[in-house]
N, C-alpha and C positions, 0 to 999 in steps of 0.2 A: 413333574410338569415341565413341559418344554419353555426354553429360555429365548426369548425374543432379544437378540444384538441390536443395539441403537446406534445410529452413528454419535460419537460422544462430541463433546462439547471443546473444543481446542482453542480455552483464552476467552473473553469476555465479549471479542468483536469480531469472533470468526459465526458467520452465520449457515454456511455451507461449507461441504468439502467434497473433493471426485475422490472419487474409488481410480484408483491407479493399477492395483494387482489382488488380486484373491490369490492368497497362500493356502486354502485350502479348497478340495472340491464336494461340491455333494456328496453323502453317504459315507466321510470320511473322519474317523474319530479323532478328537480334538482335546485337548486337555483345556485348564479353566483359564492360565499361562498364556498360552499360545497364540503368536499372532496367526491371525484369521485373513486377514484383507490388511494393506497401505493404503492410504488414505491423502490427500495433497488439498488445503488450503488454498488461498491467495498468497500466504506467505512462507509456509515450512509444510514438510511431511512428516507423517506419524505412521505406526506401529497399531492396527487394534486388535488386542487379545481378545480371546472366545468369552471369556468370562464367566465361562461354567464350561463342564467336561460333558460329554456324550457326543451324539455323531451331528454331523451339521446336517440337515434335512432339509432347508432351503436357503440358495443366496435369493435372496430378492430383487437386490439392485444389481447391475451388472459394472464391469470394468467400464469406466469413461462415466460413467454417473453423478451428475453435482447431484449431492444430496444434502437437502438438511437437515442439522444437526438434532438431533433427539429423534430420525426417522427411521422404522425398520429397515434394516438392512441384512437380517439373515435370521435364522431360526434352527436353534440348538437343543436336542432333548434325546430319545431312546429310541431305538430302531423300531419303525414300525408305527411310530405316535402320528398324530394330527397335527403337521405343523399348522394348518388355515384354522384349527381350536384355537393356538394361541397368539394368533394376529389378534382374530378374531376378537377376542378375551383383552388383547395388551389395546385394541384402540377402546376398544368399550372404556377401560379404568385412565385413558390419558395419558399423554405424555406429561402433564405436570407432577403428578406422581414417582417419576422418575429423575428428576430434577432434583440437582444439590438446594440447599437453601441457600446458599453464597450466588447460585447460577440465578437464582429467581428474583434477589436483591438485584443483579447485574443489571437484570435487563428491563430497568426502570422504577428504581427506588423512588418516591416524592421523595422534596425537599428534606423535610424532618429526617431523612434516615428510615422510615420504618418502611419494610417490604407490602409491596398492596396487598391487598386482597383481592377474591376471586373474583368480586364483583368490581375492584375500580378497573379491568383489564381485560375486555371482552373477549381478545384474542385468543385469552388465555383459558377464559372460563367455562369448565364444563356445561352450566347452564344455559352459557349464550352461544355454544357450536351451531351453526344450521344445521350439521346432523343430529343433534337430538332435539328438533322441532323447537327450540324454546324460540323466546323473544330474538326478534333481529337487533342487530347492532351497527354502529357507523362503521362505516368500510376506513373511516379517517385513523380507527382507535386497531385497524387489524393491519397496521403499515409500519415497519418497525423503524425505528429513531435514524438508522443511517438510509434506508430507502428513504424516508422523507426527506433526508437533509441531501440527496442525491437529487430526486425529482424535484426538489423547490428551486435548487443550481438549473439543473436545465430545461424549467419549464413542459413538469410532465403532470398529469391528471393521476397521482399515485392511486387515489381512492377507487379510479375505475379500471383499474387493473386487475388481471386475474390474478390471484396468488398462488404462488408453489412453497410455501414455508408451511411451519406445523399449523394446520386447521386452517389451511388458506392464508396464512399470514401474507402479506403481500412484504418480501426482503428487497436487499438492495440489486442482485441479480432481475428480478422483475423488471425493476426501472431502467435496470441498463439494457433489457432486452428490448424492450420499448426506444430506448435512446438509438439503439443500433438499427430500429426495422424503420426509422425514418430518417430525412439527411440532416447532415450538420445543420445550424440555425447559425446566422450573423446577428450581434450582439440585439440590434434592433428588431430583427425576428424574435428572439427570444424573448425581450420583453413585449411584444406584441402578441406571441402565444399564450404568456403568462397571463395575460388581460381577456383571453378566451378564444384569441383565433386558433383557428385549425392549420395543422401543417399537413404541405401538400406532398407528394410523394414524390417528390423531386423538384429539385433547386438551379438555379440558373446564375446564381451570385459565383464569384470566386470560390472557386475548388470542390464544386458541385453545391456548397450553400444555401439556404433556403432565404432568399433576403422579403425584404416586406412587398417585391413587387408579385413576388410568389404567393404570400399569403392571398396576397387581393385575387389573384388569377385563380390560383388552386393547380395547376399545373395535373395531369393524370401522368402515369407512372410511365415509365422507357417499356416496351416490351423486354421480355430477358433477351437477352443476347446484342443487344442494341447500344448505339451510346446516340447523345444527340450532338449533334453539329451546333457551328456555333451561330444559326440561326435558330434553331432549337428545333428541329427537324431531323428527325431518329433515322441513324445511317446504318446499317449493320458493320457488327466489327469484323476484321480483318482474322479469321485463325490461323494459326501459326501453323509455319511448315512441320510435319512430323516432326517434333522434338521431344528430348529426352526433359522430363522436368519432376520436381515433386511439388508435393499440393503441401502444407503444415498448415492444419487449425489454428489459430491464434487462440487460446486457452489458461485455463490456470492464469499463472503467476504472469505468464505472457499477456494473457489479455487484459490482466489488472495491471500491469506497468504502462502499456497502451496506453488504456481509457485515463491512467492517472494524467501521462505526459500530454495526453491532448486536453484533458482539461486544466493542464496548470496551466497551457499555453493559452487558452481560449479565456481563461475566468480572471488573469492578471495583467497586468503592464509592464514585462519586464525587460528592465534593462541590463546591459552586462559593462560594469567598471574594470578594466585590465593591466597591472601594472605588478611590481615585482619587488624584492625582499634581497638585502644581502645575504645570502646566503656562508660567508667564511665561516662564522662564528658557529653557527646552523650542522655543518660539515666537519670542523675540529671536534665541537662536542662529543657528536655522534661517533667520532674515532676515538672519543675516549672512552667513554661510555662501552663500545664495543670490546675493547684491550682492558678493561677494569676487573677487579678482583670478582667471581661470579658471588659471590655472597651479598654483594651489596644491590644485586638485581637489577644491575644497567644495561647490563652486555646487549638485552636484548630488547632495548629500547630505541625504535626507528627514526628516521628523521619527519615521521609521518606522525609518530607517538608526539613529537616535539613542537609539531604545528598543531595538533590537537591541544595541545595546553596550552599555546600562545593565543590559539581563540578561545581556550576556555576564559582567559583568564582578562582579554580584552572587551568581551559582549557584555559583562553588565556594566559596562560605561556608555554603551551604547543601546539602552531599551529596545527602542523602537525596532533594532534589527534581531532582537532573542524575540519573537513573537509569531501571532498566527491571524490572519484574516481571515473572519466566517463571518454571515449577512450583516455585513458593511460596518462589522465589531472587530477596530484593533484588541487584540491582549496582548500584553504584554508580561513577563515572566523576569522575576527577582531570580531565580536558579538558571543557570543553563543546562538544559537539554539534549545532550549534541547528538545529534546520528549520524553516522559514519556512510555513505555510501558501498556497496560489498559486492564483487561481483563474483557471481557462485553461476554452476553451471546451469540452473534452473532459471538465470536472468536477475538484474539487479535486485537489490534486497538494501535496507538501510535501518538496522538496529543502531540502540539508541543506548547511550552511557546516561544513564541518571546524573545528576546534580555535581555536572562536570567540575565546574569552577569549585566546589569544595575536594574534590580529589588531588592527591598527589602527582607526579610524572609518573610514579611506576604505576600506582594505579587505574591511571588512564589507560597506561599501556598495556596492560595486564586485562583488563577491561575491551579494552577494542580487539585483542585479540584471539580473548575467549568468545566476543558476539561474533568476530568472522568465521572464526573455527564452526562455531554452530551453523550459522546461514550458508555456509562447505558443505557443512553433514547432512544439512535440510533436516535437522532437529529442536533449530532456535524458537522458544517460546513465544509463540505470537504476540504475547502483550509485552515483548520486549522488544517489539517492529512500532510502537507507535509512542506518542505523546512526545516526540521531541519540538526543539524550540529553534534549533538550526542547524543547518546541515553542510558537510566538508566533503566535497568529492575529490579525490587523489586519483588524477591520471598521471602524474609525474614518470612512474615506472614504466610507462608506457612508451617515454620521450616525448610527450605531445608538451608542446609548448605554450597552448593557448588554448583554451575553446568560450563555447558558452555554457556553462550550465545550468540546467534549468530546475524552476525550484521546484522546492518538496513541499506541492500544496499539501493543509492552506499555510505553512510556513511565508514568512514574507523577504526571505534574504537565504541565499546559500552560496560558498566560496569552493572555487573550483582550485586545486593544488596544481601547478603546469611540472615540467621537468628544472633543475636546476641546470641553467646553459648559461658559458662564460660571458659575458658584454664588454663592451670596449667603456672605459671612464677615466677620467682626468687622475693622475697621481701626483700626490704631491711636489711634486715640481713642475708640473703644467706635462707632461708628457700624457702619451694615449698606455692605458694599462688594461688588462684584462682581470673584472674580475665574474667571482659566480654569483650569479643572482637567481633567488626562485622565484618561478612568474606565478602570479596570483592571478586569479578572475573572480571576479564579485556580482550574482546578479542579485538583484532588486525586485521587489513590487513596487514599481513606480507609484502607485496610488498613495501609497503612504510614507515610501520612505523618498525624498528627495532626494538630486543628485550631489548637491553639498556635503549631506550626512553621510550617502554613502561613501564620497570619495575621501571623508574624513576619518572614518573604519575599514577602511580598505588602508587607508597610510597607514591608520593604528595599529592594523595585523603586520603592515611589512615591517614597521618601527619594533613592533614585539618581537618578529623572528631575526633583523640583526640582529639583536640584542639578548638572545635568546638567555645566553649566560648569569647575564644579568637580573633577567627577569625571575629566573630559577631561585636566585638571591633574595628577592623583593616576601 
């Protein structure tokens, strides 16, 4: 019997994945081993083997394909079989049936612990699919837990969306393709849509915006080609002289770092605190460290490994900034969290050291530099891309001296590492001296963390890193 390929399941919150390359072609025999097709998340790439031997008889989905996950994607059995037999056959019995029982727990356990049943989950349930005729169900109960908590942020009608997930699930890519076919919203737009207004097809507010004067008008859409003047009166645009240029989809991983940074910018209040660390003590360790005997496992511990333990070890003095804001719920976190900012060729990436402040120095370092290694290889385990509590970005190596960084919603605090560059300062006899200092930047969610607290954890990170020695002691 011919063997129906699914696309598999990669991590608890991956709800789709593109097809990036088919390794193998029609009509081509394949062992059980063997990868078949790569595969590309929102956060890493994967490998998927055939999972049974004989000839591949059909890919279904094509290269460039977001698919979700548990959805045919190819059809493996004996030269000459009926691969549309065993579609046929594999939707009849469900996708639930091919599902771990860990994966079915996953994806909304109640309270108690115990996995639903077929009946508390209509999405799920054979009996309630609109293809086999049974009873209808709420469109509310077929929206899975992160499309809703996507569409409730920006004010979208999740329920009346069409779904492309298993049996019409309406996922989180739905909402965002909704977010994207209309224009931005200004904050009082959005709560004005949420209340029932409709958005119009274009905005007149700052940076094309839909503000509430939009709402009331309803504005009709620009023809293509068009932009409007700033009477609002549609001009045709100017095309460019023959020129050489390339187009690049904004996709993948690309178009999840996008949609993240505009919505951290649009859903927060942030501010950026800028100030800087002496860095001597910071710089002799790291030379010792480096020239140490290799058994004791220093050598290869950074000056970046060394600012990762001076905030692990300063943020549970400061709650409010180990935390996350979601609908208008501080939490706050007894463990630190930390995710490391990564830049891989695939676009920033930010895996996450479990329960920092209980780790050692080498294990942090040890630690951050097996999750970088992974998000390099585009192999890192997606559920070790989320649940962090706060986030360190290192452009020091770069020489940049200062920036803003923006945070990693819904995180409420993340600190930007600058280069270490010399400063002029008073030396003990009143004369001008030069020493190193490393520049720090601190931004904030203003809404909950004020600028006292933060300028007070921002000193406590620089106080930690002179003192780095010290602290190693403690």
């Amino acid at each position: 019997m011919a063997h129906v390929l699914i696309m598999p399941r990669q991590g608890n919150t991956v709800e789709s994945c593109i097809i990036t390359a088919w390794k193998a072609a029609e009509g081509m025999q394949v062992s059980s081993d063997q990868t078949v097709c790569e595969v590309e998340t929102d956060k890493a790439s994967f490998d998927v083997p055939a999972g049974a031997g004989g000839i591949l008889l059909k890919i279904l989905r094509p290269e460039g394909d977001d698919v979700p996950v548990l959805e045919p994607i190819a059809v493996i059995g004996e030269a000459g079989e009926d691969w549309t037999a065993a579609i046929s056959g594999d939707r009849a019995s469900g996708s639930k049936a091919r599902e771990k029982p860990e994966d079915q727990a996953a994806k909304g356990a109640p309270a108690g612990g115990q996995p639903p049943t077929d009946a508390s989950d209509p999405a799920r349930s054979p009996a309630l699919r609109p293809e086999t005729g049974g009873p209808s169900f709420s469109r509310a109960a077929a929206v899975s837990p992160r499309a809703r908590k996507l569409a409730a942020s920006e004010a979208v009608n999740a329920a009346s969306l069409p779904g492309t997930g298993p049996n019409g699930r309406v996922i989180e890519r739905d909402v965002a393709a909704a977010i994207a076919g209309r224009p931005p919203l200004t904050a009082a737009a959005r709560a004005a849509v949420a209340g029932g207004r409709s958005v119009p097809a274009a905005g007149t507010a700052l940076g094309g915006r839909a503000g509430i004067a939009d709402l009331a008008g309803g504005q009709a859409a620009a023809p293509s080609g068009t932009v409007r003047a700033a009477g609002g009166t549609p001009s045709a645009t100017s095309a460019p002289a023959s020129d050489g240029h390339t187009d690049t989809p904004i996709k993948g991983i690309r178009k999840l770092i996008a949609d993240r940074m505009r919505a951290s910018l649009e859903g927060s209040a942030q501010l950026t605190f800028n100030g800087s660390a002496k860095a001597k003590q910071l710089q002799a360790l790291r030379a010792r460290f480096k020239a140490s005997d290799p058994t004791l496992g220093l050598a290869e511990v950074t000056i970046g490994d060394l600012v990762l333990y001076a905030v692990s070890r300063v943020l549970p003095r400061f709650p409010s900034a180990n935390g996350t804001l979601e609908g208008g719920v501080l939490r706050t976190y007894e463990r630190v969290h930390l995710a490391l900012a990564v830049d891989t060729p695939r676009g920033l990436m930010v895996p996450v050291i479990r329960n920092a402040d209980l780790l050692s120095l080498r294990e942090i370092s040890a630690q951050a530099k097996r999750l970088a290694a992974a998000c390099q290889a585009g192999n890192i385990d997606p559920d070790e891309l989320s649940g962090g509590t706060f986030t360190v970005s290192n452009l020091g190596s770069f020489g940049v001296e200062s920036f803003t960084p923006v945070l990693n919603a819904p995180q409420v605090a993340i600190l930007g590492v600058d280069a270490i560059v010399p400063r002029a300062a008073a030396g003990p006899d009143g004369s001008v001296v030069l020493e190193p200092r490393l520049g720090l930047s601190l931004t904030v969610d203003h809404q909950v963390v004020d600028g006292a607290p933060a300028a007070r954890l921002l000193k406590a990170f620089a106080d930690a890193i002179a003192d780095i020695d010290l602290l190693l002691m403690a």
